[in-house]
N, C-alpha and C positions, 0 to 999 in steps of 0.2 A: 172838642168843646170850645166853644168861644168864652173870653172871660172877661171881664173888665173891673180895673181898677175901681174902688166906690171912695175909698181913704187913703193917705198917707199920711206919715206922718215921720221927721228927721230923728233917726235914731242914733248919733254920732258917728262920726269918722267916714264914710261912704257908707251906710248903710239906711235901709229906711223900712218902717214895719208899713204895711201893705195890708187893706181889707179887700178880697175880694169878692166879687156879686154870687158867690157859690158861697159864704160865709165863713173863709179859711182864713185867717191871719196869718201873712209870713213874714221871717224877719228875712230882706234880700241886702246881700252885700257885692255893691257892685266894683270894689277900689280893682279889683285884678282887671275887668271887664275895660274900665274906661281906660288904665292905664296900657293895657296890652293895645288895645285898638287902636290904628294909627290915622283914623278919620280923625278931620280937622274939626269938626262938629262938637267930637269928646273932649278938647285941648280946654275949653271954661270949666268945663267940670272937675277938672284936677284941681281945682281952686277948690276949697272945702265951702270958701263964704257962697261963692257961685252955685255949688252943689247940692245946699241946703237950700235953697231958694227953689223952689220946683211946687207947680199947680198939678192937682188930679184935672184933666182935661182928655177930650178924645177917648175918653177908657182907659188912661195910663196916664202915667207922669211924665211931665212935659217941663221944659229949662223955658228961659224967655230966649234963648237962641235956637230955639225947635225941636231942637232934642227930646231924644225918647226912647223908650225902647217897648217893644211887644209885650201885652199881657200875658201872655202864656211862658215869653222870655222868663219874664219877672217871676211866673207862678214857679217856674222847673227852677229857677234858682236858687229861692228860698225855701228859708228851711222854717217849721212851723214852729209859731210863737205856743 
């Protein structure tokens, strides 16, 4: 199933609730994800001011340094509001 992002919205700490175009709400917490990963991509994001700053764009949420991560990532991760 292809999915894509339609909302986000910063839920505290690394975490962000997520509407997607199937009409599921989840709340996804990504702090293990970005901190475990050792791409240089992820290193702005461990900044919370950085991390909270993110557009619904391309069918997912996207940083102004390109960052992002798969809709389906985001869907299997969270967990439903």
């Amino acid at each position: 199933m292809i999915l894509n992002v339609i909302s986000a919205e910063y839920a505290g700490d690394y975490k962000v609730k997520l509407l997607f175009d199937n009409g599921v709400k989840k709340l996804v917490d990504l702090k293990d994800t970005i901190f475990t990963d050792r791409r240089a991509i992820f290193e702005p994001l461990k900044q919370k001011d950085f991390f909270k700053n993110f557009d619904v764009k391309f069918n997912t949420i996207t940083w102004q340094n390109e960052a992002d991560f798969a809709p389906e990532f985001l869907y299997d991760l969270g967990s439903a509001v």
